[in-house]
VOBA-1610 file (N, C-alpha, C; in pm, whole numbers, padded with zeros to 5 digits, always signed):
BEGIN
Unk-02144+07944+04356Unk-02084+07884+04474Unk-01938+07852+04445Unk-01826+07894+04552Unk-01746+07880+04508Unk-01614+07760+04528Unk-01586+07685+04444Unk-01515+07590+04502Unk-01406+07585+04605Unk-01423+07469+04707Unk-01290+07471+04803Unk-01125+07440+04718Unk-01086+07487+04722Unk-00964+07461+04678Unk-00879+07369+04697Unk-00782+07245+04650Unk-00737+07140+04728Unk-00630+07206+04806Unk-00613+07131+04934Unk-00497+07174+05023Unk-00386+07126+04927Unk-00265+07196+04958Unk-00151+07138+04874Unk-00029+07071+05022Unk-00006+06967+04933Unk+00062+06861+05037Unk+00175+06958+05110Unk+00183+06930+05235Unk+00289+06998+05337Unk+00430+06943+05235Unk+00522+06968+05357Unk+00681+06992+05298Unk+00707+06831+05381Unk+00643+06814+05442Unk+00697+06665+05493Unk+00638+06546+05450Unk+00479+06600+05372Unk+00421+06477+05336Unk+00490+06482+05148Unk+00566+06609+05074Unk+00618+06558+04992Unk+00745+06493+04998Unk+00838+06501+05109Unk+00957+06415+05136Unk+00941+06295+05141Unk+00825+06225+05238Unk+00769+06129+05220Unk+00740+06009+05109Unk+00637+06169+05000Unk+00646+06040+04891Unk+00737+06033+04792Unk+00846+06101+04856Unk+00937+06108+04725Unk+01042+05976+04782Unk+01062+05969+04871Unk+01140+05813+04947Unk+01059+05717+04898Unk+00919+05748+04957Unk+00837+05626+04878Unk+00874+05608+04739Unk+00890+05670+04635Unk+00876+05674+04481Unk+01069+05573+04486Unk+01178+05675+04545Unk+01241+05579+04533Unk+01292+05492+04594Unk+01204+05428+04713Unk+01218+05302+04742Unk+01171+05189+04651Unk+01076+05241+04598Unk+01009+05109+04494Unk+01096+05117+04381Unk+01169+05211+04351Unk+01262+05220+04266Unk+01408+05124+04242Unk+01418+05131+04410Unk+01513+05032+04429Unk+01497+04900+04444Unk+01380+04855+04488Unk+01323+04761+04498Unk+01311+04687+04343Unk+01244+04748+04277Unk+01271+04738+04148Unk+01389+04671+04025Unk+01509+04792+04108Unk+01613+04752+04045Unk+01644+04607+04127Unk+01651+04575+04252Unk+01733+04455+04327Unk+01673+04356+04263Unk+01514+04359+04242Unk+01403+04226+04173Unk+01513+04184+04061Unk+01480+04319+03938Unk+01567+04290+03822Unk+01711+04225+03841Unk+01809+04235+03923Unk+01931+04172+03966Unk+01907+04044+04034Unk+01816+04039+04084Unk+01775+03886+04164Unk+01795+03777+04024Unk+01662+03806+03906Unk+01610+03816+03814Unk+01763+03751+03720Unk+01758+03877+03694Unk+01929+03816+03593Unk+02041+03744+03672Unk+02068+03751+03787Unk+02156+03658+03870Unk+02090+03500+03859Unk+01923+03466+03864Unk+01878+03352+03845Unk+01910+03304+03694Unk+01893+03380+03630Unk+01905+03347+03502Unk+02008+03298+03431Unk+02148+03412+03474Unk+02276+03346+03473Unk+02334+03237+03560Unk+02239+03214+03641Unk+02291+03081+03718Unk+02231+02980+03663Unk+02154+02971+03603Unk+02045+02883+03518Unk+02108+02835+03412Unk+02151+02979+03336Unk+02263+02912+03198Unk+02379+02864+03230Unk+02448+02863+03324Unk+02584+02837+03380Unk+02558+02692+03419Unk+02457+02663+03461Unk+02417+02524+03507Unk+02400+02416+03363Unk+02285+02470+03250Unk+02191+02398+03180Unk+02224+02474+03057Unk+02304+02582+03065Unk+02340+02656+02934Unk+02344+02525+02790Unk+02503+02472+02850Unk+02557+02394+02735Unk+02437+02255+02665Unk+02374+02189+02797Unk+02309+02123+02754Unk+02223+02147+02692Unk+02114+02203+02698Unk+02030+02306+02625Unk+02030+02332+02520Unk+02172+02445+02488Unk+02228+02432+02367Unk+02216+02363+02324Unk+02277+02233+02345Unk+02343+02089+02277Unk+02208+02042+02235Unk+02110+02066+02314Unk+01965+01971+02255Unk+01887+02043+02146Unk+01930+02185+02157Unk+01841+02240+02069Unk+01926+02234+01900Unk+02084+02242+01946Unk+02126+02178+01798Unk+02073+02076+01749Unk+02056+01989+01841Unk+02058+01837+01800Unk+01879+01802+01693Unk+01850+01906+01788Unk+01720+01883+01741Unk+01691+01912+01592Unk+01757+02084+01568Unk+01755+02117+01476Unk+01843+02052+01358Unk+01940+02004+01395Unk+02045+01876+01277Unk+01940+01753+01254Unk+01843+01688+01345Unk+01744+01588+01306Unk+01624+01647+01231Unk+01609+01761+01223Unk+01508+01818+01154Unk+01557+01835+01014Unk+01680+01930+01010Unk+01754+01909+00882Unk+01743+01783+00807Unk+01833+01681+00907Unk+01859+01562+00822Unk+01709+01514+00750Unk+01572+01520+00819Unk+01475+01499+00795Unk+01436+01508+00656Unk+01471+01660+00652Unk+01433+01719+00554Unk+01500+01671+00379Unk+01623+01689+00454Unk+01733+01631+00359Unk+01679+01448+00307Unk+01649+01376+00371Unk+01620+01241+00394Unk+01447+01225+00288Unk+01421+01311+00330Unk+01261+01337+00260Unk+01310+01360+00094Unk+01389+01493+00083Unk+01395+01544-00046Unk+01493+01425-00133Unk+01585+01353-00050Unk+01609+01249-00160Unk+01524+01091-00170Unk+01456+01123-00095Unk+01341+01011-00094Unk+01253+01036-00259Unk+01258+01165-00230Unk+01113+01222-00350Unk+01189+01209-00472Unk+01323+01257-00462Unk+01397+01223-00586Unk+01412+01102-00636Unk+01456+01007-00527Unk+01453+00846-00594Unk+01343+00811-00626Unk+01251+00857-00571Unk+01124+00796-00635Unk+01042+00819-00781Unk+01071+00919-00818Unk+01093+01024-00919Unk+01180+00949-01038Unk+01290+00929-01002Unk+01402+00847-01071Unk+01341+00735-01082Unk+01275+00649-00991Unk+01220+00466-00988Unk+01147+00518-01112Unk+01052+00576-01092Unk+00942+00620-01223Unk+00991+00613-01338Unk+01087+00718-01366Unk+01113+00713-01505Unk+01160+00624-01564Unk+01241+00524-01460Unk+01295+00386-01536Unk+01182+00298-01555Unk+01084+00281-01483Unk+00963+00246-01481Unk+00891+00278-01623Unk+00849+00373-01652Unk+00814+00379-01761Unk+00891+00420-01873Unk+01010+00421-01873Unk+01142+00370-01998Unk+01115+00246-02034Unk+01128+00155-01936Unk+01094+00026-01930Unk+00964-00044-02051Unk+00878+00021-01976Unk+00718-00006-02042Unk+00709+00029-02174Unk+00756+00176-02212Unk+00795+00246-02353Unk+00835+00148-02428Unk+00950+00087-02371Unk+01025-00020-02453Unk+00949-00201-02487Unk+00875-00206-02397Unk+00836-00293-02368Unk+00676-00328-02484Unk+00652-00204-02490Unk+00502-00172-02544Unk+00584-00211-02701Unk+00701-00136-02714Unk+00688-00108-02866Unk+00811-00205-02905Unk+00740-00334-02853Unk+00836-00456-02890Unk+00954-00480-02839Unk+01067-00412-02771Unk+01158-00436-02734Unk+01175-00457-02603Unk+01146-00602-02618Unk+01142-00664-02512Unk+01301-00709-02424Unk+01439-00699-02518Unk+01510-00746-02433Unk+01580-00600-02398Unk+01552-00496-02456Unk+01554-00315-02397Unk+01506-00321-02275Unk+01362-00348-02280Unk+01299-00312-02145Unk+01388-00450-02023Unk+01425-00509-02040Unk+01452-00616-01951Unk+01611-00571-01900Unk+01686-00509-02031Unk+01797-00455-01947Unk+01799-00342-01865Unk+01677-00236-01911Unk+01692-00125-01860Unk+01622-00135-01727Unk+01552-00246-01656Unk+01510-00262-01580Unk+01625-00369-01450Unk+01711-00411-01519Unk+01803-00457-01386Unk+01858-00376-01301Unk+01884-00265-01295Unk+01913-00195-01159Unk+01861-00186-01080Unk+01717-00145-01094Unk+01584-00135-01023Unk+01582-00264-00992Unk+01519-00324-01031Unk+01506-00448-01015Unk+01587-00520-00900Unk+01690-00465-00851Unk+01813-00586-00779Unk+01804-00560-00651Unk+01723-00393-00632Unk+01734-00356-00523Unk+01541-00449-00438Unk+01466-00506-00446Unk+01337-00576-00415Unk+01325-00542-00269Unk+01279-00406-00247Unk+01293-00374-00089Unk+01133-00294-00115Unk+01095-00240-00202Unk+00976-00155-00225Unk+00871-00178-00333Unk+00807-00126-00400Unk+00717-00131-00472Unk+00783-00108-00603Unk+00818-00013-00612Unk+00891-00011-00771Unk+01007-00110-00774Unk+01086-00118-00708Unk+01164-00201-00760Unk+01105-00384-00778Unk+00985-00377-00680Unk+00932-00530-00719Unk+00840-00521-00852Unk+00790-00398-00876Unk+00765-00387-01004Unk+00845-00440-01094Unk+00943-00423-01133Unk+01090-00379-01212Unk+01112-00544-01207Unk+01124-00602-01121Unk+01146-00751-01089Unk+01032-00841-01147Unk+00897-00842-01132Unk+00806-00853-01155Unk+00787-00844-01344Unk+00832-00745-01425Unk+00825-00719-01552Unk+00898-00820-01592Unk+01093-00785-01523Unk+01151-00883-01595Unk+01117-01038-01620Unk+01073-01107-01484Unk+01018-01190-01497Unk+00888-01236-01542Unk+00837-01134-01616Unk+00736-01199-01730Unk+00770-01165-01889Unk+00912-01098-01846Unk+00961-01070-02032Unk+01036-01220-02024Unk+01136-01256-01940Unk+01153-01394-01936Unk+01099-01537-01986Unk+00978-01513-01909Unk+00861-01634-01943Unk+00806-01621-02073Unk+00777-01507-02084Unk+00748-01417-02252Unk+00813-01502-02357Unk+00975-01467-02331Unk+01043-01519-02418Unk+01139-01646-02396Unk+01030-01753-02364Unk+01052-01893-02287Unk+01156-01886-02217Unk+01173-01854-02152Unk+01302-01870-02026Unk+01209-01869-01922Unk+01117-02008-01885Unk+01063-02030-01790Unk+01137-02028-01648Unk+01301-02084-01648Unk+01359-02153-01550Unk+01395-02008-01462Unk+01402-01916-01539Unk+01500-01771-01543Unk+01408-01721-01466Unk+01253-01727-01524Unk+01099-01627-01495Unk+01057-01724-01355Unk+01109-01831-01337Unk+01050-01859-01209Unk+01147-01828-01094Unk+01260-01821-01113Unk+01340-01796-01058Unk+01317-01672-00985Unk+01344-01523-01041Unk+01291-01437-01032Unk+01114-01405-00940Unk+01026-01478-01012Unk+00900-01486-00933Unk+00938-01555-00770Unk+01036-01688-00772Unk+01098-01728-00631Unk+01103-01627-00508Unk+01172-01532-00596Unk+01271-01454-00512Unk+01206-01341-00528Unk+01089-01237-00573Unk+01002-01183-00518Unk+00911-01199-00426Unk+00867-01390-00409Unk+00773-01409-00332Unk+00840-01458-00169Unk+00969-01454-00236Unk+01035-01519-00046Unk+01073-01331+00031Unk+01087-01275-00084Unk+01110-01121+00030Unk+01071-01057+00110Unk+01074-01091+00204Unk+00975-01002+00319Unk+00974-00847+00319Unk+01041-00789+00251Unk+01067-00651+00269Unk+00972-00612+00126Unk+00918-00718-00004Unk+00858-00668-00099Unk+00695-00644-00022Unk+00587-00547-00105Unk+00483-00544-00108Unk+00421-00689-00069Unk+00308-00740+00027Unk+00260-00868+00060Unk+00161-00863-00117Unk+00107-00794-00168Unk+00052-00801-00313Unk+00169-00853-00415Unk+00258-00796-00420Unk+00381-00833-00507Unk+00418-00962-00474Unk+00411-01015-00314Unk+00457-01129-00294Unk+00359-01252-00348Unk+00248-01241-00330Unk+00129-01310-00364Unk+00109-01352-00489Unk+00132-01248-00550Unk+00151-01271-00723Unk+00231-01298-00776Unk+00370-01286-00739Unk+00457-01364-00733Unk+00503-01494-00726Unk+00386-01551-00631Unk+00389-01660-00622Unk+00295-01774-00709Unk+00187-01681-00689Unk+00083-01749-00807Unk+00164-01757-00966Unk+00223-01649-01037Unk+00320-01655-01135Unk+00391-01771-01135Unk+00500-01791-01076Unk+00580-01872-00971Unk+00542-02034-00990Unk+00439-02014-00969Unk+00308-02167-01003Unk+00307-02190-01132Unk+00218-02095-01148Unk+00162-02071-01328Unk+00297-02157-01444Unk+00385-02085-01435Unk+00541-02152-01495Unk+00560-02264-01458Unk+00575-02318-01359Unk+00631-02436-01339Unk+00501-02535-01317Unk+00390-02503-01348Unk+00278-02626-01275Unk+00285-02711-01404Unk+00336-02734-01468Unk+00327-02855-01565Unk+00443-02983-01518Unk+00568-02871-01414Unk+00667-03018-01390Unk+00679-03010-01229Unk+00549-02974-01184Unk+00514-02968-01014Unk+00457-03073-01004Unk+00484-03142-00908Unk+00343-03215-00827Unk+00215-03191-00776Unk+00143-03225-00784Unk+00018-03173-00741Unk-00010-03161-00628Unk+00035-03198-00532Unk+00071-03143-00408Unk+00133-03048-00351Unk+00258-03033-00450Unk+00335-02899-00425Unk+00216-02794-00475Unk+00150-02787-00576Unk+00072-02751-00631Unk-00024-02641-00520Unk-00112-02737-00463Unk-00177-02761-00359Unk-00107-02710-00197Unk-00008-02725-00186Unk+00098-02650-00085Unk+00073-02520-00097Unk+00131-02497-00247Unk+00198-02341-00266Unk+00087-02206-00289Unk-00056-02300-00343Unk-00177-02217-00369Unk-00297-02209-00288Unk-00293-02290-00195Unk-00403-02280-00125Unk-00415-02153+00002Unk-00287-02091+00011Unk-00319-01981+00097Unk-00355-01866+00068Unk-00357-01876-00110Unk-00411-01777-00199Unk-00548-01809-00260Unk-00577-01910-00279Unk-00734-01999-00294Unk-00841-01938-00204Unk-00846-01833-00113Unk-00935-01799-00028Unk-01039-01704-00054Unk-01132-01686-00052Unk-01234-01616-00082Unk-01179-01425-00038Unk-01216-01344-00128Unk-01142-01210-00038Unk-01023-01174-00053Unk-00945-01277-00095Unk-00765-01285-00097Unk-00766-01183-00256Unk-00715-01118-00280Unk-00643-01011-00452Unk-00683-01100-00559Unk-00633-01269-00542Unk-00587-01338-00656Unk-00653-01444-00638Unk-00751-01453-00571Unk-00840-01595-00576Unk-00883-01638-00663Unk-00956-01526-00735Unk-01020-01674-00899Unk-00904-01735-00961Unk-00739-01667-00962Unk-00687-01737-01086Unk-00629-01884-00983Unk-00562-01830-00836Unk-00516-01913-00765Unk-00612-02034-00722Unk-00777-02072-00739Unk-00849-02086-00719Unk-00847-02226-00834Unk-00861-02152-00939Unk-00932-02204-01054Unk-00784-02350-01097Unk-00634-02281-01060Unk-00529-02341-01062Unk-00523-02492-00942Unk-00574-02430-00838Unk-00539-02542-00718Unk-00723-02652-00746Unk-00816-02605-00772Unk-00892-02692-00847Unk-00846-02800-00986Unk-00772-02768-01053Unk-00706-02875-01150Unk-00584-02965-01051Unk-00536-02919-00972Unk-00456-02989-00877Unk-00504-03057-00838Unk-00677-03057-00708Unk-00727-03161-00673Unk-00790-03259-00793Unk-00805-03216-00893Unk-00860-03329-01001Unk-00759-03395-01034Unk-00668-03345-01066Unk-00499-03412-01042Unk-00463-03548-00970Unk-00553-03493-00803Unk-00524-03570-00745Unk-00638-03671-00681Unk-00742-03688-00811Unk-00889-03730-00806Unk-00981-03650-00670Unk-00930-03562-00662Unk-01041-03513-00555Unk-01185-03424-00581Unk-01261-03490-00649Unk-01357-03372-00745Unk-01450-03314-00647Unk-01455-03338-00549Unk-01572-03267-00449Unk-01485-03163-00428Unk-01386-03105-00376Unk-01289-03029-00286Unk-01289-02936-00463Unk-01245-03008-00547Unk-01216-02927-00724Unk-01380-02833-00753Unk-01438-02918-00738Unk-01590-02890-00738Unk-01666-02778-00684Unk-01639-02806-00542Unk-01652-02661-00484Unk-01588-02572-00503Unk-01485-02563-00499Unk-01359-02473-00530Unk-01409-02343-00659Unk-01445-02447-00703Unk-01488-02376-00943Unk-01652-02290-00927Unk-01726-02358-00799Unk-01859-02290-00771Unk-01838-02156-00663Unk-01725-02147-00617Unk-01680-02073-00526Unk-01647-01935-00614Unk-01564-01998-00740Unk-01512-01877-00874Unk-01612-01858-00894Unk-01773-01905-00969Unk-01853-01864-01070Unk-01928-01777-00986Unk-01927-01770-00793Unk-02017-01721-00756Unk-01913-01571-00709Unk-01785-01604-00750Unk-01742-01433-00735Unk-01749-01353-00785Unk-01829-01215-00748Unk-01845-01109-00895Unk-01753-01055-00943Unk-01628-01012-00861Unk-01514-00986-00852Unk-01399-01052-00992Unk-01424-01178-01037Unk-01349-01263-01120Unk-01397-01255-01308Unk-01316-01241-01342Unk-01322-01199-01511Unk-01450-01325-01558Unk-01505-01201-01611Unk-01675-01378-01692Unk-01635-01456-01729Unk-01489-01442-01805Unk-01460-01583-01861Unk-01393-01683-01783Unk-01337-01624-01671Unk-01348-01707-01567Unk-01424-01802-01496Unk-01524-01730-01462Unk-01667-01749-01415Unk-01701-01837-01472Unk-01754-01804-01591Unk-01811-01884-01715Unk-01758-02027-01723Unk-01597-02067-01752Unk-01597-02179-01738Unk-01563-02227-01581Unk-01543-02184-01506Unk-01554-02256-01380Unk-01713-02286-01349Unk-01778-02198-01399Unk-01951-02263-01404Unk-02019-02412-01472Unk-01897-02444-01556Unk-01949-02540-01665Unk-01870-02640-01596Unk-01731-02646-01567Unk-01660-02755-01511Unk-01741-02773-01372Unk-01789-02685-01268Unk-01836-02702-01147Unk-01942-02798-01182Unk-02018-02777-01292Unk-02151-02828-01344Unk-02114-02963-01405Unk-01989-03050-01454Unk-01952-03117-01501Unk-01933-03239-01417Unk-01873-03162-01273Unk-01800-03224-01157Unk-01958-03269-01061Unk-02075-03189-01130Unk-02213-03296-01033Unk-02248-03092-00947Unk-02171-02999-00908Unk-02174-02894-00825Unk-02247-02802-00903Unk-02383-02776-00866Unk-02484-02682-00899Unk-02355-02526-00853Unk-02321-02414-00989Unk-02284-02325-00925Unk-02387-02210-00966Unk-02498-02217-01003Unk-02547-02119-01079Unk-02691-02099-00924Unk-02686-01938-00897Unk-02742-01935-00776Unk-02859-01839-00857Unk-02861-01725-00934Unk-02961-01689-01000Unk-02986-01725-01168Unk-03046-01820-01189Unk-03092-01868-01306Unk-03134-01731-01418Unk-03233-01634-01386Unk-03241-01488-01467Unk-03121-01451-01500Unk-03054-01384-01371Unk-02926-01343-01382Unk-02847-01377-01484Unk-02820-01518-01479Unk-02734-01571-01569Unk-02780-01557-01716Unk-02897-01574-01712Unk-02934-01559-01861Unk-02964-01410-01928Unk-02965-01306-01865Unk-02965-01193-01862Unk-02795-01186-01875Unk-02706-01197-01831Unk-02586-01134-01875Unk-02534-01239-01964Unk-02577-01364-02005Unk-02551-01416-02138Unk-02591-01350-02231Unk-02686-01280-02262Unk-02784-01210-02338Unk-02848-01323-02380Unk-02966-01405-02296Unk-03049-01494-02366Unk-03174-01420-02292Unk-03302-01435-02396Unk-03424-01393-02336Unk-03480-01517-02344Unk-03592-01531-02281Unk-03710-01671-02271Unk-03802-01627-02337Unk-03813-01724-02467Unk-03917-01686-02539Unk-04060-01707-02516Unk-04136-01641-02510Unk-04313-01628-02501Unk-04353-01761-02548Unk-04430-01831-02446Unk-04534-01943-02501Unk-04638-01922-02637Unk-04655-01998-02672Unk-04737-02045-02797Unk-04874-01960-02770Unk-04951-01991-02697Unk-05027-01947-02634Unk-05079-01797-02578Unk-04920-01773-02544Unk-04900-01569-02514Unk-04914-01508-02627Unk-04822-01562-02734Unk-04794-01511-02843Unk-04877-01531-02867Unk-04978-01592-02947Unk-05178-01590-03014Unk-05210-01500-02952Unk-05210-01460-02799Unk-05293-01348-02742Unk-05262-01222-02754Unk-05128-01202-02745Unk-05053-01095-02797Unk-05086-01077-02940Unk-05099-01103-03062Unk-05164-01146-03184Unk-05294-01053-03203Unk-05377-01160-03097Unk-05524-01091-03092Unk-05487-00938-03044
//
């Protein structure tokens, strides 16, 4: 069977689509000119600003960067004086480490440098210059810009030095917001503002205070230990598991008279 053949388009229906082909042609091109005429009216308007923001942006990104990489360097630098310091410090040379630590030290805005502040003022006290070492502890604990840990201990230090020509009230002022259960430094600040109220005959308030230490697990045994015996001195039961305690004394309870014969048999 044999196929119809396609008609082939007349002479007027190809004129036709050849106008058609380039009308869309032109159409085409005017879009594209619409197109770039919006565009250049767009930059002519918002060009410069634009610009201007996308520098700006990219100079704050820079500086960022820049701002970061000497961040990492000073910190880098805090370190090594940091442990220059300690080097010196470990292997006796104590007034080495104390000089090589005043630069650091002057700046008390961060962690290392309240470190650095913090050392000197216990090579100070170290080497009796109480007046020097409290001084120093002062003025770590009034900085608002140091670590609130640095400040705290600072202050308890701060105490520690001078509580022999304090009042016991100042005493009692300066430690009781560190005396709190939970607080970094409670057993030592604790165990300190308890001799204050005995100071100031208050043995119930001292009393509790010392049963408050023996029952923290948190606080060094020998802490514990004698705040257990003074609590116990002051009338204040601090001992809450009786085993316990005698288990990490290393005491055992020896077998009745009686066990032992049977055990025997």
């Amino acid at each position: 069977m044999a196929l119809t053949p396609k008609s082939e388009l007349t002479r007027e229906e190809k004129i036709a689509k050849r106008d058609a082909a380039e009308q869309e042609a032109l159409l085409r091109e005017v879009d594209d000119a619409v197109r770039q005429g919006d565009f250049e009216s767009f930059m002519s308007q918002w060009g410069k600003p634009l610009l201007g923001l996308v520098v700006s942006g990219l100079a704050a990104f820079g500086g960022y960067i820049y701002w970061d990489h000497r961040q990492e360097q000073a910190q880098e630098k805090d370190a090594e004086v940091l442990v220059a310091a300690l080097d010196q410090i470990e292997a006796g040379n104590l007034q080495s480490g104390y000089d090589g630590l005043a630069e650091l030290a002057s700046q008390i805005d961060d962690g290392p440098s309240a470190a650095a502040a913090m050392l000197r003022a216990g090579i100070a006290a170290q080497q009796q210059r109480p007046d020097e070492a409290a001084k120093i502890f002062a003025m770590i604990a009034a900085d608002e810009d140091a670590p609130p840990a640095f400040r705290d201990l600072a202050k308890l230090r701060e105490v520690a030095v001078k509580y022999d020509g304090m009042k016991s009230a100042d005493v009692v002022a300066a430690l009781k917001p560190l005396a709190v259960p939970g607080k970094p430094y409670f057993a030592s600040a604790a165990e300190m503002l308890a001799h204050a109220y005995l100071d100031q005959d208050k043995k119930a308030e001292a009393g509790a205070l010392l049963a408050q230490i023996a029952k923290d697990e948190t606080a060094p045994a020998s802490l514990r230990s004698r705040s257990r015996q003074l609590a116990g001195v002051l009338g204040v039961d601090a001992i809450e598991d009786v085993d316990k305690l005698l288990e990490e004394q290393g005491v055992t309870e020896e077998p009745a008279d009686g066990q032992v014969a049977a055990e025997a048999q």
